[in-house]
VOLUMLO-500199 format. One line per field, with one value per residue (C-alpha): chain; y negated, z negated, x. Coordinates in Angstrom, 1 decimal, decimal comma, always signed. Example, Ala and Ser with C-alpha at 12.3 -4.5 7.8 and 13.67 -1.06 7.14 Angstrom:
! residues 2
kette <- (A;A)
v <- (+4,5;+1,1)
w <- (-7,8;-7,1)
u <- (+12,3;+13,7)
END
This chain:
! residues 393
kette <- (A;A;A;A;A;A;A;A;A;A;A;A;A;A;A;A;A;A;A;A;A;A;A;A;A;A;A;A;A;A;A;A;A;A;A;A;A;A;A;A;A;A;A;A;A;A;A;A;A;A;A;A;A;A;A;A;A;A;A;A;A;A;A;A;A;A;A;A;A;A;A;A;A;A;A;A;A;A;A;A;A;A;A;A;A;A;A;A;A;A;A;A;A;A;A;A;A;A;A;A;A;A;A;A;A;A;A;A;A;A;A;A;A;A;A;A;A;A;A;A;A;A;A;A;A;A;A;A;A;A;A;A;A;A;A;A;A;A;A;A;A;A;A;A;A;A;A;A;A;A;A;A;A;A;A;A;A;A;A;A;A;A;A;A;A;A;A;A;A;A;A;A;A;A;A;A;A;A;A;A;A;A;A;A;A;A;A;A;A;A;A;A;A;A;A;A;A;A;A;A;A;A;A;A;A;A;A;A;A;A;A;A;A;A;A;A;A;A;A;A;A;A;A;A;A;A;A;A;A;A;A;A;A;A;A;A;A;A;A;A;A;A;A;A;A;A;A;A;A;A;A;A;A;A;A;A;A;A;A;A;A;A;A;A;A;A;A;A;A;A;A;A;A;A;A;A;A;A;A;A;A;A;A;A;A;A;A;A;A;A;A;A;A;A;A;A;A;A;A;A;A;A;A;A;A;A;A;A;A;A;A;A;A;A;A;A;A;A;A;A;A;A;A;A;A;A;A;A;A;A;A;A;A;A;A;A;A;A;A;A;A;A;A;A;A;A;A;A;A;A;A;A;A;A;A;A;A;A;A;A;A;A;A;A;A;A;A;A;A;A;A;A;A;A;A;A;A;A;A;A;A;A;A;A;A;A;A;A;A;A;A;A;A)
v <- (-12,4;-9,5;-11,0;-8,7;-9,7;-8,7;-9,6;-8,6;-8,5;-7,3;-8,3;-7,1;-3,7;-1,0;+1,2;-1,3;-4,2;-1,9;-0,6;-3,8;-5,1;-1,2;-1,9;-5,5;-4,6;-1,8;-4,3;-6,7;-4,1;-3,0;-6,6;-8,1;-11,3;-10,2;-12,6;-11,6;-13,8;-13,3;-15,1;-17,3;-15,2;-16,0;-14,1;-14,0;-16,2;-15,9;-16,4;-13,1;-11,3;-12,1;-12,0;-14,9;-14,7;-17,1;-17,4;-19,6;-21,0;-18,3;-18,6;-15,4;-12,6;-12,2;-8,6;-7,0;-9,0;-9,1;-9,6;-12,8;-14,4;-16,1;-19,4;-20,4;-23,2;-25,2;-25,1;-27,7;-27,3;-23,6;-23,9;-26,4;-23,8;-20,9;-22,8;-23,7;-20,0;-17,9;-14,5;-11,7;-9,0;-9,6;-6,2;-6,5;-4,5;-6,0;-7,2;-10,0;-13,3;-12,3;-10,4;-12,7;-15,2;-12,5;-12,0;-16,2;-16,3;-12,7;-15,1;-18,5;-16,9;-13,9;-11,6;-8,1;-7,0;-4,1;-3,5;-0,5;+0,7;+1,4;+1,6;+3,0;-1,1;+0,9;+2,1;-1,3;-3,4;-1,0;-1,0;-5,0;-5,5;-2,6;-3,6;-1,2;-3,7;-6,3;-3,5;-2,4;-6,0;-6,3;-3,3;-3,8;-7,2;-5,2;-2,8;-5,8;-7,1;-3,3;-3,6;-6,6;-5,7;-4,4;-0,8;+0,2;+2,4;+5,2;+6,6;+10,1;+11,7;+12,5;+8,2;+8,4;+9,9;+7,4;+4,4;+6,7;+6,8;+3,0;+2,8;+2,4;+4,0;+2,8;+4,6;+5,0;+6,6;+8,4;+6,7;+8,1;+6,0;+6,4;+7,1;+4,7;+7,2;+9,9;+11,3;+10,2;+12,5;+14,6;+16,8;+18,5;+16,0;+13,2;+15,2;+15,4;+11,7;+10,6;+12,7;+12,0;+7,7;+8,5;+10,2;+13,9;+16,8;+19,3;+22,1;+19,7;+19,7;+15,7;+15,1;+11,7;+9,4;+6,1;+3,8;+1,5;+2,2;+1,9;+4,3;+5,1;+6,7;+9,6;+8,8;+9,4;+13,6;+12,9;+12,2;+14,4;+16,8;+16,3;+16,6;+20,0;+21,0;+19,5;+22,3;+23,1;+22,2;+18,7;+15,1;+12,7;+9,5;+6,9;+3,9;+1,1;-1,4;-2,1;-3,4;+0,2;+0,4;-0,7;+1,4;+4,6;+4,0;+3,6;+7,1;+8,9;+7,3;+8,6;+12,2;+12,2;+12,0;+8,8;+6,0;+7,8;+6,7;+9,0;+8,9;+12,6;+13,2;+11,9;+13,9;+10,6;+7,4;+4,3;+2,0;-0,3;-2,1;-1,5;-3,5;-1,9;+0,7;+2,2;+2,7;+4,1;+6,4;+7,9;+8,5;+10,5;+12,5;+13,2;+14,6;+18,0;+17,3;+14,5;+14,3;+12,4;+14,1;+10,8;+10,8;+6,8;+6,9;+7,2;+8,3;+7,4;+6,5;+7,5;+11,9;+11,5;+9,0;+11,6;+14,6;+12,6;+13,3;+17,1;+16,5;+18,3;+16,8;+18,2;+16,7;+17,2;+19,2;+17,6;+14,5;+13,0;+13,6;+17,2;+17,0;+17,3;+19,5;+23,5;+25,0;+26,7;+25,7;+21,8;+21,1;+22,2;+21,1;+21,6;+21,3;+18,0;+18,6;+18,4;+22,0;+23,1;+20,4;+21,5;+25,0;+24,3;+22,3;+25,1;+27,6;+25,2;+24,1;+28,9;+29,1;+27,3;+28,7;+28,0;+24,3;+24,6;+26,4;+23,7;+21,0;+22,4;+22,1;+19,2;+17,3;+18,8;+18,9;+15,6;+13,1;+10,6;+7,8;+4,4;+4,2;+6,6;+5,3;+1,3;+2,7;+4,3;+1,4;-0,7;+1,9;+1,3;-2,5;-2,4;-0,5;-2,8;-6,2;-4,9;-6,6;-5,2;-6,8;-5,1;-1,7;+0,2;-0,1)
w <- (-2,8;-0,7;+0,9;+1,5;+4,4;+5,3;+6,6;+3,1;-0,3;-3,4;-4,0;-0,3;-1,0;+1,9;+2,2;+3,4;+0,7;-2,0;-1,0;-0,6;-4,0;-5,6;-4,0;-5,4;-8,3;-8,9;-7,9;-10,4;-13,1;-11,8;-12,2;-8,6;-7,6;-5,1;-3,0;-1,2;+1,8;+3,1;+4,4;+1,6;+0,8;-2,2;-5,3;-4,6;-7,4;-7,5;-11,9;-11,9;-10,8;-12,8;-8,8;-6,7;-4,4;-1,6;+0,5;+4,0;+6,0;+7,3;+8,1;+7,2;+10,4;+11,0;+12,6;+9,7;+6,0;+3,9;+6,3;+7,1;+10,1;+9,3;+10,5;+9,2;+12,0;+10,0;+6,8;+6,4;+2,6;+3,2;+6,2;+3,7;+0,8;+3,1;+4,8;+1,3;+0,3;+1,0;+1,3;+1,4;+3,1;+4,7;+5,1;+7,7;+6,6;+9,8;+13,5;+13,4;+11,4;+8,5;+10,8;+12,7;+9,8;+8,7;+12,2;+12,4;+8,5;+9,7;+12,8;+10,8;+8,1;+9,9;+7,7;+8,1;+9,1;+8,1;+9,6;+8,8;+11,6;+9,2;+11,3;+14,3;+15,8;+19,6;+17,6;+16,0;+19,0;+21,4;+19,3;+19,5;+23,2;+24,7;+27,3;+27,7;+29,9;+26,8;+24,3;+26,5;+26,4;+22,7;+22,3;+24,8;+22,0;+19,3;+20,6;+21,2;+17,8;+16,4;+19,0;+17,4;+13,9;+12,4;+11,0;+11,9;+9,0;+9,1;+6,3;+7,7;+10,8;+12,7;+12,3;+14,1;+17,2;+16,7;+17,7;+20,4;+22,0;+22,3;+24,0;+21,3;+22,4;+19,6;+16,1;+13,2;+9,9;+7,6;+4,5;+2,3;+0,9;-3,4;-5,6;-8,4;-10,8;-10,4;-13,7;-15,3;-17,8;-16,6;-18,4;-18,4;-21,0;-18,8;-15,8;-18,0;-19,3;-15,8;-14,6;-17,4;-16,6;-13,1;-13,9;-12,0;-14,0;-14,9;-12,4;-9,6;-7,5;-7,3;-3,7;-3,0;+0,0;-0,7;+1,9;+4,0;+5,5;+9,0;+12,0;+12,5;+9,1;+10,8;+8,0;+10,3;+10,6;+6,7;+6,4;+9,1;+7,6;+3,9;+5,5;+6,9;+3,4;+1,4;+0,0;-1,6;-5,3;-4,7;-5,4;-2,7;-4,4;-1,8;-2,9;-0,7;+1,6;+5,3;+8,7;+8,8;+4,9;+5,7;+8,3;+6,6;+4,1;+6,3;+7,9;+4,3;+3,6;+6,6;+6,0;+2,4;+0,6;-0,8;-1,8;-4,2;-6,8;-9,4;-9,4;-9,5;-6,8;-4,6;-3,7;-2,4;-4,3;-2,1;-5,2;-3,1;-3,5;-6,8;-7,4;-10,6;-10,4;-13,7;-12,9;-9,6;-11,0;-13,7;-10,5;-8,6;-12,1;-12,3;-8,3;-6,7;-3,9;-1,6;+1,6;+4,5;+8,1;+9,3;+12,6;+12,4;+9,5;+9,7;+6,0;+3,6;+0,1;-1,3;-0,2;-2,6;-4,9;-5,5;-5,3;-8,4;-10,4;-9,6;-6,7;-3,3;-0,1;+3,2;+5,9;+9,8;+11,7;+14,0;+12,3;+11,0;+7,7;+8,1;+8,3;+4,5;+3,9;+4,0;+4,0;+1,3;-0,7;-2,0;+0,5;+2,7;+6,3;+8,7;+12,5;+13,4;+14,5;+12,2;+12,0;+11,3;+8,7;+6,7;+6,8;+5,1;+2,5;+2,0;+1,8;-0,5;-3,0;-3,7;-4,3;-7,0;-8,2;-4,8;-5,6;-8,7;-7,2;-5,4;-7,5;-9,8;-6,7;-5,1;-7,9;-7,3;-3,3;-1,8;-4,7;-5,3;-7,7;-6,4;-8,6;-7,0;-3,7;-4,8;-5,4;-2,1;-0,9;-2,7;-1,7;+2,4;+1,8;-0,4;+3,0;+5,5;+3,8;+2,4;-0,9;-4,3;-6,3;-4,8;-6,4;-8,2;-12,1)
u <- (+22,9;+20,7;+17,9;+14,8;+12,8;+9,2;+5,5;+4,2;+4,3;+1,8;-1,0;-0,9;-0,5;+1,1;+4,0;+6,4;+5,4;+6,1;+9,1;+10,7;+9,0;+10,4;+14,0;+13,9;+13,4;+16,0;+18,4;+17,6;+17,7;+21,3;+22,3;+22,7;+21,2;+18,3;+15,7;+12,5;+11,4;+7,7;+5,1;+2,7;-0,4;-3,6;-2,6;+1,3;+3,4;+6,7;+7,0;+5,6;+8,9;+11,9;+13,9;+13,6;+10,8;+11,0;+7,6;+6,6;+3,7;+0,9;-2,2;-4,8;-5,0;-8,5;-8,7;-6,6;-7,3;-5,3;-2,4;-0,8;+0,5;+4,2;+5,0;+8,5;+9,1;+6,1;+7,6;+10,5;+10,8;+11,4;+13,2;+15,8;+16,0;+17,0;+19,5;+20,7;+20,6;+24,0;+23,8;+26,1;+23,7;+19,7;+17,6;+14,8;+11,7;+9,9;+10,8;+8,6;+8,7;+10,7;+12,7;+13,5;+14,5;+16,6;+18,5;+18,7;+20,3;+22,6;+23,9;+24,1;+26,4;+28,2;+27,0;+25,2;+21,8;+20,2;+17,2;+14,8;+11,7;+8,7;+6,1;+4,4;+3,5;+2,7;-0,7;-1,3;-1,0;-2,7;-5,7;-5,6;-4,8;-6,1;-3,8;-0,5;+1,5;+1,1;+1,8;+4,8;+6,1;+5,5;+7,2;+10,4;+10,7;+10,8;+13,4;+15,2;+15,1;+16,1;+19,1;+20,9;+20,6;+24,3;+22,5;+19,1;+17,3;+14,7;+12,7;+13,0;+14,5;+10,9;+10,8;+13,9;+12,7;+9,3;+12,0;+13,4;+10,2;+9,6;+13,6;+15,6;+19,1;+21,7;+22,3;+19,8;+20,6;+18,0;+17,6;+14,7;+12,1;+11,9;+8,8;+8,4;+6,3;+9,1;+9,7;+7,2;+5,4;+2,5;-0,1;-2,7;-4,5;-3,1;-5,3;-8,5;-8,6;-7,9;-10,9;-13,2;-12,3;-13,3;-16,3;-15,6;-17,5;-14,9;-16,1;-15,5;-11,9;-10,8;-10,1;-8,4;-7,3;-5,4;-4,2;-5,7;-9,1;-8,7;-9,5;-5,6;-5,2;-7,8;-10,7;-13,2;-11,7;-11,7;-15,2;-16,7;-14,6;-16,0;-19,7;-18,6;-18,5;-20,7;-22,6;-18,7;-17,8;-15,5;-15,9;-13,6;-12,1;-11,0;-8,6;-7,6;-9,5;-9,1;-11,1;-12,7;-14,0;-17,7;-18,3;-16,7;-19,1;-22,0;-20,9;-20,2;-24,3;-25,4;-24,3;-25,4;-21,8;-22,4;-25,6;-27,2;-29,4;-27,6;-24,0;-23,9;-25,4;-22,7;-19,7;-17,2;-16,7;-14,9;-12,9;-11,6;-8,4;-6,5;-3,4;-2,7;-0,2;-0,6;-4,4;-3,0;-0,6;-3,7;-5,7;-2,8;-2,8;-6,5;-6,6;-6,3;-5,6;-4,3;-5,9;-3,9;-4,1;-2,7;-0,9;-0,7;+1,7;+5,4;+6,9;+3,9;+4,8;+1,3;+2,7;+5,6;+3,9;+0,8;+3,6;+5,1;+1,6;+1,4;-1,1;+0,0;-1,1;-2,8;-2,1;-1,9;+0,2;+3,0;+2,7;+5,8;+4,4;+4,7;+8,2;+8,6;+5,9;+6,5;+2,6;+1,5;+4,6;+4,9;+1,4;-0,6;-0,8;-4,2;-4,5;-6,3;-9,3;-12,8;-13,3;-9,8;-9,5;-12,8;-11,8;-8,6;-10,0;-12,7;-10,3;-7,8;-10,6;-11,5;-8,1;-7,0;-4,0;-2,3;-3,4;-1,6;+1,5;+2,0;+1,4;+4,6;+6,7;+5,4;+7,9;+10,9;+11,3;+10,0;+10,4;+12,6;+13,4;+13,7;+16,8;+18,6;+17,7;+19,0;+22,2;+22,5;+21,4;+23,7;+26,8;+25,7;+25,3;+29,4;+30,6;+29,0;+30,4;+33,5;+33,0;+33,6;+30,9;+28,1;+29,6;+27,3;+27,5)
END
């Protein structure tokens, strides 16, 4: 049995829930009895996976809906199945409650832990404390957790030097993150339908952010940025929710991007959360261009997942989302600042072909099935327990 550990899972959507939910489910196609553990959340059923899905106590976090707080200790029926549960291998996808459950079953039944660093938590918990000697500690527990795990994973090397930074000193391997809509067909009728669902006139270049809407994603360099060149042929989709949403909206209103009477008249429409990954995927298709100057963000899934549909991505440089990015090839990458940023995007949206360059490219150099990366996966996991089964059909 793998277990899969982690703060979230859809209808929570991020980076880190879909990856476990993608990995999950490759191993369940390749035939190999997989269970998810994660906090209880509204929406989450566990008859709508055909893997075991095994979920505890939380109550709601009210500075950052729709995320839960985990608390395992108050949930004896849980606490009973997991002890109940063997497993051959846990993976960690967080160092906090599911990580820690994952260390506790790794110790119980002397078998591996895998854990992978996702996320860039300093950011997160300064914004909340505002404090850097409670941040450090937070941080110095992390580590910790990081430092007893059997293999610590990365999604790409600049993540690497991320953990470096908050003190981690043992070994990390690279181990790519996958792209669910790899492969799948695109066209140029596929492009049209997607635009004429979302309502962009065909003379306008579909600009599109998805992620969460909050400050550290750099939305606010997004939308100044957008104002900066407003009197320029675009329309800006955004997709996703977050702390930040109402206010981003307020400033888009403010500058005369959005609140119009007639629809038309707006150049940027906010969605909101959509959990529906095949209207996800027709909206990467029917986009030009995937805006995401996010210094926050460690190895984003939405880059490859947008790359996947032919749209290229700007984002900002010396970020670690740069790293896979060669300008003016498979993306484009801007200096983060307001002015640099519009000028780009000005620039970007008169040349066309250059758009489409690299949106044929895009494809081939940064994505990835999550197939392929399961069966990695499943080859590291054979070599850390030593046991045949787990080899890859």
């Amino acid at each position: 049995m793998i277990g899969l550990f982690n703060e979230c899972f859809p209808p929570v959507m991020d980076g880190v829930s879909i990856t476990v939910y993608n990995l999950a489910q490759q191993f369940y196609k390749a035939g190999q009895d997989v269970s998810v553990i994660t906090p209880s959340c509204p929406g989450l059923r566990s008859a709508d996976y055909p893997f075991d899905i095994l979920t505890y106590f939380s109550l709601p976090v009210p500075i950052r809906p729709p995320y839960r707080c985990g608390m395992p200790f108050l949930d004896m029926k849980f606490q009973r199945t997991l002890e109940e549960t063997k497993f051959d291998v846990v993976h960690a996808h967080s160092p906090f409650s599911s990580g820690k459950l994952a260390l506790k079953v790794a110790r119980a039944q002397g078998i591996p832990l895998v854990a992978t660093f996702h996320s860039k938590y300093r950011d997160d918990f300064m914004r909340i404390f505002k404090n850097e000697t409670i941040v450090n500690h937070i941080i110095r527990q992390i580590v910790d957790f990081y430092e007893q795990a059997d293999e610590v994973w990365v999604p790409q090397a600049s993540v690497g030097r991320t953990l470096r930074s908050y003190g981690y000193k043992g070994h990390y391997s690279v181990m790519e993150n996958g792209c669910e809509f790899a492969g799948m067909k695109y066209s140029e009728q596929g492009k049209q339908e997607a635009r004429q669902m979302l309502h962009i006139d065909n003379n306008e270049p579909m600009l599109l952010f998805v992620g969460q809407h909050i400050w550290e994603k750099n939305l606010r360099l997004v939308i100044e940025a957008l104002g900066k060149i407003a009197k320029t042929p675009y329309h800006a989709v955004f997709v996703g929710d977050g702390y930040a949403r109402e206010e981003l909206i307020a400033m888009a209103t403010r500058m005369g991007l959005t609140g119009h009477t007639d629809y038309h008249q707006d150049k940027v429409t906010f969605l909101g959360s959509i959990t529906d990954r095949e209207l996800i995927r027709q909206i990467y298709t029917g986009a030009d261009l995937l805006l995401f100057p996010s210094m926050y963000d460690n190895a984003p899934l939405v880059v490859r997942e947008a790359a996947a549909m032919h749209t290229p991505a700007i984002v900002a440089r010396h970020s670690n989302t740069s790293e896979i990015i060669t300008d003016n090839y498979n993306g484009f990458i801007a200096d983060n600042n307001v002015d640099a940023f519009a000028a780009r995007l000005k620039e970007l949206l008169g040349q066309p072909r250059l758009l489409a360059k690299a949106s044929e490219i895009a494809p081939r150099t940064i994505v990835r099935s999550w197939k392929s990366v399961a069966e990695e996966t499943l080859r590291r996991y054979q070599l850390l327990i030593g046991l045949q089964h787990y080899q890859v059909a």
